[in-house]
N, C-alpha and C positions, 0 to 999 in steps of 0.2 A: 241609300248611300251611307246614312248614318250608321244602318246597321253593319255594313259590309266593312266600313272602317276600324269599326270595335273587333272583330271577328278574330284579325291579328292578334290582339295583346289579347285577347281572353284565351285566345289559344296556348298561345303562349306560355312555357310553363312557369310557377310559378318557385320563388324562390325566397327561405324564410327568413325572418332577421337576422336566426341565429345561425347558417347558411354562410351570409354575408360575415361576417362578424368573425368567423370562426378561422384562426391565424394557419398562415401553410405552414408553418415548422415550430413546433413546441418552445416558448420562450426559455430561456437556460436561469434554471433556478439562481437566486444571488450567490449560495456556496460555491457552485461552481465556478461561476467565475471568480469573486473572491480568491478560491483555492487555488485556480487554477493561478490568478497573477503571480500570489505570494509563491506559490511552487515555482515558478518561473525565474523569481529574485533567490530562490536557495540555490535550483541548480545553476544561475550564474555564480553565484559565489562561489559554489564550488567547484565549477568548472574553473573559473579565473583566480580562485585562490591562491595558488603555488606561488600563477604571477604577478597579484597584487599582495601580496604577503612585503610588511616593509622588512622585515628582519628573518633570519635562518628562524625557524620555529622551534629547533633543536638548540640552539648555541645558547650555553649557559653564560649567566654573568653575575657568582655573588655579591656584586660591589653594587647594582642594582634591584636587590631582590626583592618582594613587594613594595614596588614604588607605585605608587598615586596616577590617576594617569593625568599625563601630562601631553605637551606637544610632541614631544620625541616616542612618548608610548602614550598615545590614545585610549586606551583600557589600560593601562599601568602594566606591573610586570605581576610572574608569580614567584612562589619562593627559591627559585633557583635561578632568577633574572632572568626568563624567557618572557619574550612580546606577549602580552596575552592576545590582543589582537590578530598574531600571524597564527598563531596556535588555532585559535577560533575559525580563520579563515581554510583551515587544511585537516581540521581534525574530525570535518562531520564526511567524508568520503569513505571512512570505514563502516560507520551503522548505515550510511544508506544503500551502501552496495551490498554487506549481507544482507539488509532487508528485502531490497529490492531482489537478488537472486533469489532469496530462500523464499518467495513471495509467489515469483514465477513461476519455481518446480511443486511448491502445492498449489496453485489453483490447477498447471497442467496436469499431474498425477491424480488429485484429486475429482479433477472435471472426466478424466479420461476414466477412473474407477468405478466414479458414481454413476455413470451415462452407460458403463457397461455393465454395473450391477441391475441396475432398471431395465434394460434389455433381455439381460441372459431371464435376472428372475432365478425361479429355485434356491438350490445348494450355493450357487455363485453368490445371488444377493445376500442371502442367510452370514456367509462367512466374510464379506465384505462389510456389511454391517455391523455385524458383532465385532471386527476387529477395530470400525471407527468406536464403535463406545470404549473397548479398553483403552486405545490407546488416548482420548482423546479425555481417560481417568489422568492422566501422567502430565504436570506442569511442564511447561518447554523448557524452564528451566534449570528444574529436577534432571532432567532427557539430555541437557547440555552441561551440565555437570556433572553427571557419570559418565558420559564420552567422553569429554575432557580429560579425567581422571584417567579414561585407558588410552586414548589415543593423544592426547598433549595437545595444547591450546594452538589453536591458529585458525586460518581460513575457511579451510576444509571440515574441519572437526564442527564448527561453526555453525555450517550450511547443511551438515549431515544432519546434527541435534535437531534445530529449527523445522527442518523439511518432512522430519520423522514422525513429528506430531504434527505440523501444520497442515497440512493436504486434510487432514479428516474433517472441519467444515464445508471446506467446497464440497468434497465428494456426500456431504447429505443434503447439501444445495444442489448439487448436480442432478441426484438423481429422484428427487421432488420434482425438479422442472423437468426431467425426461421422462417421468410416468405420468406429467401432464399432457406434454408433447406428444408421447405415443397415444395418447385416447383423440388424437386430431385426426379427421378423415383424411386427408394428402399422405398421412404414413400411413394409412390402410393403403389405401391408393399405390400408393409405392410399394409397398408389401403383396398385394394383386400383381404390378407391372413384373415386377420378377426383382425387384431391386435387392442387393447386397446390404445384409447388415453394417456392413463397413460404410457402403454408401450412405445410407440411410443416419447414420450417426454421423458422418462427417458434414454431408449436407444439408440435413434435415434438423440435427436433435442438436447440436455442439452451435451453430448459429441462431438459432433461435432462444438458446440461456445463456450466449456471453452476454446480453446486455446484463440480467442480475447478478453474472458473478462475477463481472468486471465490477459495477459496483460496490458487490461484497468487497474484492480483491483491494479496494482503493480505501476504506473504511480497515479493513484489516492491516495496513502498514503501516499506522500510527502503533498498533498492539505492536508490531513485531521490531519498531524502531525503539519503543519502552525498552522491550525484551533486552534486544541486544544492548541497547544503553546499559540495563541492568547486570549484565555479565558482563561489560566492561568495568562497570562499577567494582564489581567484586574481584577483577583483576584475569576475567577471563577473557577481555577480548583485544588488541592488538595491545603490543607488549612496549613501554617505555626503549628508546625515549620518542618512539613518534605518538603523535597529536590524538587525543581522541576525546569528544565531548565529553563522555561519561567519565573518562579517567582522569579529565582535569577536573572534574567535581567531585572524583574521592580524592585528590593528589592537593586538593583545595580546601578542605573539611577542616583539619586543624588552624586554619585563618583564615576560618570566614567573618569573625566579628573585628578582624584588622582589615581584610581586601573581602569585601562581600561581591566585589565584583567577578572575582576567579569564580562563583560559585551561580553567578545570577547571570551573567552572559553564557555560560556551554548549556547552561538550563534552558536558557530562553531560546537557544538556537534548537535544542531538541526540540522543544514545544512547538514551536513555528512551524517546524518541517511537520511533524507529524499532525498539525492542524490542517495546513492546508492541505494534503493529501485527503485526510478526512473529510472535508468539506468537498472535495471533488465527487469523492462518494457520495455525501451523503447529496449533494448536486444531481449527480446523476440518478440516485433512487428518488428523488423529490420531479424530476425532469420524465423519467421512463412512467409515473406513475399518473402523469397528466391527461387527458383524454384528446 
């Protein structure tokens, strides 16, 4: 009887500590969430900006021009008696929205080039490559100052420069992970079945690398929030008198050792934004990379 009662549990199979132990869903690295909160408090602000703005953000006032902040101006004014506060609140909508477009049409052009340079292979790969190493010789911001110059500053010209050179990381991320992807037996498999190369890359090879190049893509927005801060800086990107981070920290330069605030608040707000985003990235490659 003794024996016949053991028989169960030895049967039984057996199961190892680390078995037990081992979590159903990957813990989310601390950047991520970090990123993600702080991302969360930008785009409130700038969603709610307009309407929590206490003063027109345009409405000049020389009778109060670099004042101190006080109660009535919380961050003081700049030299033309504008709230710096309301300015700050409405003037990051411009770098994040070309960021954020010109971010999306290169990972998509980029993901879709390099997935179908790895594909085709030959003469396709050969010229799609070589034309990421030129152009990817060329600063973005070299690329957005000579369009500039022929086409005149604004939205568009903007998104053109940036997107002209940006696509060419993804697309040699893309198609790294799609010459790994295609040595998987399931795209043999598929390739036996009679499957469509369109199928094949929309179902097989394009889901299987958005997790690395979303987190490239998230890592990459900090560079291109610099960028455009930077050609705002130099007066190429949304034109006085509306709000813009970078423009109030060249519009700030001649008095910064009288209001060092006009120069340390649009700073700190770039840096913020483009940290947490960063950190979502780099979240996410700390996150996909756990076992």
């Amino acid at each position: 009887m003794a024996l016949e009662a053991a028989l169960p549990d030895a049967a039984a199979p057996s199961r190892s500590p680390d078995t037990l132990r081992r979590p159903r869903f990957a813990r989310p690295h601390w950047t991520l969430v970090a990123g993600t909160l702080l991302l969360v408090l930008v785009a409130m602000m700038l969603c709610l900006g307009p309407t929590l703005a206490p003063y027109d953000p345009t409405a000049q006032a020389l009778i109060r021009r670099l004042k101190p902040p006080s109660e009535a101006h919380w961050l003081g004014t700049d030299h033309l008696g504008r709230d710096v506060l309301s300015r700050l609140l409405v003037g990051g909508s411009f770098a994040v929205v070309i960021a954020a477009v010109t971010l999306t049409l290169s990972v998509i052009l980029g993901t879709l080039i390099g997935v179908i340079s790895a594909r085709k292979g030959g003469l396709v790969d050969e010229i799609a490559m070589r034309s990421v190493d030129l152009l990817i010789s060329f600063p973005e911001v070299v690329v957005a100052i000579f369009l500039v110059a022929l086409l005149g500053p604004g939205y568009g010209t903007l998104i053109l420069a940036l997107t002209i050179v940006g696509w060419t990381p993804f697309a040699r991320l893309a198609r790294g992970l799609a010459i790994e992807i295609n040595a998987k037996p399931y795209i043999r498999a598929a390739e036996i079945l009679g499957c469509s190369r369109r199928f094949i890359i929309l179902r097989h090879i394009i889901p299987n690398a958005i997790g690395p190049i979303s987190a490239m893509a998230f890592l990459r927005f900090g560079h291109k929030m610099i960028t455009v801060g930077g050609l705002s800086y130099i007066g190429l990107g949304i034109q006085p008198p509306h709000a813009d981070w970078a423009a109030m920290m060249a519009e700030a330069q001649p008095y910064i050792e009288r209001a060092p605030l006009l120069v340390v608040c649009p700073g700190l707000a770039i840096f913020l934004t483009a940290l947490s985003v960063t950190w979502i990235g780099q979240g996410l490659s700390q996150t996909g990379d756990k076992p």
